[in-house]
KESEKOL-898916 format. One record per residue (C-alpha): chain; z, y, x. Coordinates in pm, 1 decimal, always signed. Layout:
N
{c->A&up->Z&north->Y&east->X}
...
***
This chain:
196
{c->A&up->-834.4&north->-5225.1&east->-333.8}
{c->A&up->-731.2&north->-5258.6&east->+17.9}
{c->A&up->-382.3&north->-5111.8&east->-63.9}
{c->A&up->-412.0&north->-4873.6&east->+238.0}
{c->A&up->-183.3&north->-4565.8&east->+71.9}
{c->A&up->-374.3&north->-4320.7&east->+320.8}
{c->A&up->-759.9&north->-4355.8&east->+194.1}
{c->A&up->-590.4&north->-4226.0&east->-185.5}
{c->A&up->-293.3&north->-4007.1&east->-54.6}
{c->A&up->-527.8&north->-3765.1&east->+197.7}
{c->A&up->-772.9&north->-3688.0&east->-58.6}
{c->A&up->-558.3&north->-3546.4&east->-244.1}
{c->A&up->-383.7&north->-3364.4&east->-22.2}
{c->A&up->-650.2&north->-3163.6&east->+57.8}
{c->A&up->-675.1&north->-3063.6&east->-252.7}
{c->A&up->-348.8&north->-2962.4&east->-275.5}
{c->A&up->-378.8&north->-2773.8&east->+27.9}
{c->A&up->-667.9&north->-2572.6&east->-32.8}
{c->A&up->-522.3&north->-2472.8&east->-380.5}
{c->A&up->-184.9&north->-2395.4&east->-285.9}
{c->A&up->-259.1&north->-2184.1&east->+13.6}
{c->A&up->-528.5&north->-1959.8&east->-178.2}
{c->A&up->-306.4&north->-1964.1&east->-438.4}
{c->A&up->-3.3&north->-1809.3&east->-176.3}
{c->A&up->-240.5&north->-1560.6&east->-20.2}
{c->A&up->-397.1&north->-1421.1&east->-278.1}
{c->A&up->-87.4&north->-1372.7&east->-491.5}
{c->A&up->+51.3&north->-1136.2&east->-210.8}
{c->A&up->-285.3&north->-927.4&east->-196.2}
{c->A&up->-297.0&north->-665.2&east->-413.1}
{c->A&up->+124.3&north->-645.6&east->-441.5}
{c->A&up->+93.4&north->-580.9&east->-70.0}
{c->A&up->-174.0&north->-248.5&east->-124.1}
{c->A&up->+96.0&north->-128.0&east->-408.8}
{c->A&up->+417.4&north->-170.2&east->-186.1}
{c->A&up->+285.6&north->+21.7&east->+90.8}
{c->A&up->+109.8&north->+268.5&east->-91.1}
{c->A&up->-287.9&north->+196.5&east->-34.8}
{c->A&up->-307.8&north->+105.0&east->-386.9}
{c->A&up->-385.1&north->+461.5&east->-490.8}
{c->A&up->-657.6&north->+541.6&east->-219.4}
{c->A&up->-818.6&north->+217.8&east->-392.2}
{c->A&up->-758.2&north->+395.0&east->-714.3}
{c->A&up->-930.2&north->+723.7&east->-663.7}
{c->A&up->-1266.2&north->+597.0&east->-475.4}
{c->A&up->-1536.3&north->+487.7&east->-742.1}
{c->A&up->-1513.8&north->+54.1&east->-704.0}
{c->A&up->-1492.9&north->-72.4&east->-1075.4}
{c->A&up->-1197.0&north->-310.7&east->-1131.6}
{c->A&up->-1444.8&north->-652.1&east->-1068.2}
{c->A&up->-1551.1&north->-514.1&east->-750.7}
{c->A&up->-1188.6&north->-489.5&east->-638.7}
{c->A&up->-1113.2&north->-820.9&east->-743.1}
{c->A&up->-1441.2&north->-979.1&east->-614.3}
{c->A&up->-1389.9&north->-766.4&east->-249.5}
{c->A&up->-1034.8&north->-920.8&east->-268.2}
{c->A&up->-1154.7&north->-1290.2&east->-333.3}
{c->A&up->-1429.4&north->-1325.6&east->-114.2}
{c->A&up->-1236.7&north->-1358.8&east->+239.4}
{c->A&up->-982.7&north->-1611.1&east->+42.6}
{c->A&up->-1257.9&north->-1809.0&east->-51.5}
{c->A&up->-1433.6&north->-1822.0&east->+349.6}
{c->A&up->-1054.5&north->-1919.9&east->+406.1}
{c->A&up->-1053.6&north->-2203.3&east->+170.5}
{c->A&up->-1374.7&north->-2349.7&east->+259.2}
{c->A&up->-1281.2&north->-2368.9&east->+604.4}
{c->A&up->-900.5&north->-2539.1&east->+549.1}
{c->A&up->-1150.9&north->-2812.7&east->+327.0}
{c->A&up->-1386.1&north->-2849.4&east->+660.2}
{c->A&up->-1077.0&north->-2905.4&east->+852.5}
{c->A&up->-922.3&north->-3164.2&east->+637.5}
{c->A&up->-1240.0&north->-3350.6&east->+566.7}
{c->A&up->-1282.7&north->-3386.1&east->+930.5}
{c->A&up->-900.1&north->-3475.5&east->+1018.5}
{c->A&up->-942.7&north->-3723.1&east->+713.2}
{c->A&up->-1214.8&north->-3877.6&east->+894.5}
{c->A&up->-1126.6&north->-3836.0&east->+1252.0}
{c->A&up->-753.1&north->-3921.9&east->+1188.5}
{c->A&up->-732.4&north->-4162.5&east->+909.6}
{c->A&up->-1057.4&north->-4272.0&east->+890.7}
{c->A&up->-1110.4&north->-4183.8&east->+490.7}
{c->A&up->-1427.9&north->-4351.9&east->+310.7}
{c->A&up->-1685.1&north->-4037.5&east->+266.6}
{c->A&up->-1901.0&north->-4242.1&east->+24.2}
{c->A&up->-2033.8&north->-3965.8&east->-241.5}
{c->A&up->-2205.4&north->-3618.9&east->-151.5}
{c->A&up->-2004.8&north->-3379.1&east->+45.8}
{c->A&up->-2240.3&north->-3125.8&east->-150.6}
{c->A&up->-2023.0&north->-3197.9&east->-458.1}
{c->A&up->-1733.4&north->-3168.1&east->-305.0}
{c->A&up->-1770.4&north->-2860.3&east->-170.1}
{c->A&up->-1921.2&north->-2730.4&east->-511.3}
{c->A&up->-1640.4&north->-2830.1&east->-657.0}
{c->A&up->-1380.0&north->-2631.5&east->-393.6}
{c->A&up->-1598.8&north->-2314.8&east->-438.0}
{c->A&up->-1570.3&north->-2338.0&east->-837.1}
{c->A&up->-1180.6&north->-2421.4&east->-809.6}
{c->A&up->-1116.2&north->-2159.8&east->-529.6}
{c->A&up->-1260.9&north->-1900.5&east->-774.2}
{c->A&up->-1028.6&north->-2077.0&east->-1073.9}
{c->A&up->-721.5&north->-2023.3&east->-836.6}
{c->A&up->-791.9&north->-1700.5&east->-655.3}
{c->A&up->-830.0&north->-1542.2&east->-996.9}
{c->A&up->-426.0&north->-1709.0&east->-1072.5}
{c->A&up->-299.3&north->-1592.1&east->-762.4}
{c->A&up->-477.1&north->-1255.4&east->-844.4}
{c->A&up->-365.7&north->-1187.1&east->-1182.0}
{c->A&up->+23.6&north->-1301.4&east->-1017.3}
{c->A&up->-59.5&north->-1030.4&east->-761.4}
{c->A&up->-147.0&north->-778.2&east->-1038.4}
{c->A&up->+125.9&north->-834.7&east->-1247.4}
{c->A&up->+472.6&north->-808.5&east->-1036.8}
{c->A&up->+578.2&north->-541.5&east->-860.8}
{c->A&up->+707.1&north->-694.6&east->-526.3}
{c->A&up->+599.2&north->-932.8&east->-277.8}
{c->A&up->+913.9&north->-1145.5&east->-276.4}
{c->A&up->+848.2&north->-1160.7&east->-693.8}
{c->A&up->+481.4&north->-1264.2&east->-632.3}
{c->A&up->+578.1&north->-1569.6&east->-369.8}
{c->A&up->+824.7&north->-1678.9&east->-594.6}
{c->A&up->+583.6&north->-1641.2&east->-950.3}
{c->A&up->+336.1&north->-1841.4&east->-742.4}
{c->A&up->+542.7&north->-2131.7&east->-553.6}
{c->A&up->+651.4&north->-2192.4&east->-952.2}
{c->A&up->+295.6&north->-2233.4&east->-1056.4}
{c->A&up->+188.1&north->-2443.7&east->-746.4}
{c->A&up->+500.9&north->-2657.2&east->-767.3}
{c->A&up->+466.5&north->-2759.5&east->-1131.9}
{c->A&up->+80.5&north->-2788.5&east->-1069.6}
{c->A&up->+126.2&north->-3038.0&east->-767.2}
{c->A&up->+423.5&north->-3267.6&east->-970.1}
{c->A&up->+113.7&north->-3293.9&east->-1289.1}
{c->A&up->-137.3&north->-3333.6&east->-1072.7}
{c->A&up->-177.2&north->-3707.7&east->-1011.9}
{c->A&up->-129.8&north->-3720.1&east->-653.2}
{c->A&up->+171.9&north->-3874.0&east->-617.6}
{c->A&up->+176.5&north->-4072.1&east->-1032.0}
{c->A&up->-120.6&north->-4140.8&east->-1214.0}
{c->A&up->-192.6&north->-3874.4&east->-1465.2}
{c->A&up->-275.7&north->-4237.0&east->-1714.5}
{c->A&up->+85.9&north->-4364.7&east->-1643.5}
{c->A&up->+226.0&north->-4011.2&east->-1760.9}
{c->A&up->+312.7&north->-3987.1&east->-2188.1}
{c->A&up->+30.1&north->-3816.4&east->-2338.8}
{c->A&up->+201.4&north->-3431.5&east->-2369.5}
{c->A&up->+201.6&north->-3418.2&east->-1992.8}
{c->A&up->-164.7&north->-3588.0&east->-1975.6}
{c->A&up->-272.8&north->-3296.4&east->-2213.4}
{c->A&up->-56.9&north->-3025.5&east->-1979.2}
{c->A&up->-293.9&north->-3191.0&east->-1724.7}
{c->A&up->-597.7&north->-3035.7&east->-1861.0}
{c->A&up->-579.2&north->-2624.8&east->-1758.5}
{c->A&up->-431.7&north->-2773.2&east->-1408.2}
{c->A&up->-671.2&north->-2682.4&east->-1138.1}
{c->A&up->-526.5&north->-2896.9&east->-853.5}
{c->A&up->-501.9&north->-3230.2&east->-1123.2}
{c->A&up->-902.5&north->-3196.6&east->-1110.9}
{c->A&up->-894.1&north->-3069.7&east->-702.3}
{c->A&up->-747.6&north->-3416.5&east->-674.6}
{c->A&up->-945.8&north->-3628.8&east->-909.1}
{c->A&up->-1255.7&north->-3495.6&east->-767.0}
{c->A&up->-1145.2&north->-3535.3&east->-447.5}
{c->A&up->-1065.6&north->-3900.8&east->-487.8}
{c->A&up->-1347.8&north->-3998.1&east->-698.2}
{c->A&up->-1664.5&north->-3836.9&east->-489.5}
{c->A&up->-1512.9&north->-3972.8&east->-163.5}
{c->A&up->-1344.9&north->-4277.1&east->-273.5}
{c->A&up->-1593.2&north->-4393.4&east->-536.7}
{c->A&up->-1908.6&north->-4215.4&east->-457.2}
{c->A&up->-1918.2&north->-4034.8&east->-774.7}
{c->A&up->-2197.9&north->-3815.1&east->-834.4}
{c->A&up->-2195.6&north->-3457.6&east->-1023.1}
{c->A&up->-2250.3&north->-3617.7&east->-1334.5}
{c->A&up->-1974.7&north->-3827.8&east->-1296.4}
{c->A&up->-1727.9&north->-3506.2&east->-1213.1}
{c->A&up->-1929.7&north->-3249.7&east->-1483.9}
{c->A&up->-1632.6&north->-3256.6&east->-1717.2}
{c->A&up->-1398.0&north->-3169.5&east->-1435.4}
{c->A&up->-1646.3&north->-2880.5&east->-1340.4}
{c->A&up->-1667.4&north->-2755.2&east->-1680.7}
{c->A&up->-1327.6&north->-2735.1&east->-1693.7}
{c->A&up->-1247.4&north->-2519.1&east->-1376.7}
{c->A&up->-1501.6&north->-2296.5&east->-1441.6}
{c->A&up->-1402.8&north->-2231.7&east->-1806.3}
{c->A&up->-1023.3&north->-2143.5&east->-1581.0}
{c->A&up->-1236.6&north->-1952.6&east->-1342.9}
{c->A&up->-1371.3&north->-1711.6&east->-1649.8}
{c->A&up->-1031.2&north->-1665.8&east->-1791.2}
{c->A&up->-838.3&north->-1614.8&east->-1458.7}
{c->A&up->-1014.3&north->-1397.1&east->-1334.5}
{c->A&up->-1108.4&north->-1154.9&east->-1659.0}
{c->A&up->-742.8&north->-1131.2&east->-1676.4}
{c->A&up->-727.2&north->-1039.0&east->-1299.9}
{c->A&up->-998.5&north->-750.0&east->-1348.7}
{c->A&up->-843.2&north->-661.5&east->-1686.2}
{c->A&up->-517.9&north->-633.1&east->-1569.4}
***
């Protein structure tokens, strides 16, 4: 309402960040272990194929949690964004949708065969998630076959979350759908990261 572009642009943005750099990193991972060769040691030693991807998620998601510290506190420190709603949401929210992502940039990772394949498989994905994501055009404004395209995008509900906790003071219940929805993502991703 007070038509200051910052307080709605730097939410999202965060969001954006935090997706598309655990998206990046985690996309290179395990294509990394199979260029060089460490791929087969993994192979031979007893881990089952969740522990892998778990042991490979973990320091990605430490990683992600701290880029969302640092925003939320250049946000504030910077451009002075509105914090009205829990932090504790938004941060539940970034572990759930780290998890959704990793498990994309993992199953990238797992299928291609080089690293230069896996950067480029990934910028794709992040690129058409950031245009249908909202942060730059309402996802309302857009005709309603992008708005359903919209639905399995994680940063599109990174954003909205984002916006609506800090913005609006929206409470879980308020932002259930949206972690419903990334968590149903999460379950898929990533059982097609340890199946593959």
């Amino acid at each position: 309402p007070e038509l200051i572009s910052t307080h709605i642009i730097v939410p999202g943005i965060q969001g954006v960040l935090v997706t598309t750099l655990a998206i990046l990193l985690s996309a290179m991972n395990t294509v990394r272990e199979r260029e060089i060769g460490t791929i087969e040691q993994i192979n031979v030693t007893p881990i089952k194929s969740w522990q892998f991807i778990l042991g490979k998620m973990i320091p990605f998601v430490f990683i992600g949690m701290f880029l969302l510290i640092i925003g939320l506190t250049a946000g504030k420190l910077i451009f002075d964004i509105p914090m009205v709603g829990s932090l504790w949401v938004v941060f539940g929210y970034c572990l759930v949708n780290l998890i959704a992502v990793l498990g994309i940039g993992l199953l990238i990772s797992n299928l291609v065969d080089t690293q230069q394949q896996a950067m480029l498989v990934a910028f794709f994905f992040v690129m058409i998630f950031i245009l249908m994501s909202g942060l730059f055009t309402p996802i309302e404004s857009m005709p309603d076959w992008a708005q359903m395209l919209t639905i399995p995008n994680p940063v599109a509900h990174f954003v909205a979350v984002m916006r609506k906790v800090l913005l609006k003071g929206s409470d879980f219940a308020d932002v259930a759908w949206n972690f419903r929805v990334t968590a149903i993502m999460a379950l898929v991703f990533n059982g097609l990261a340890v199946l593959s």
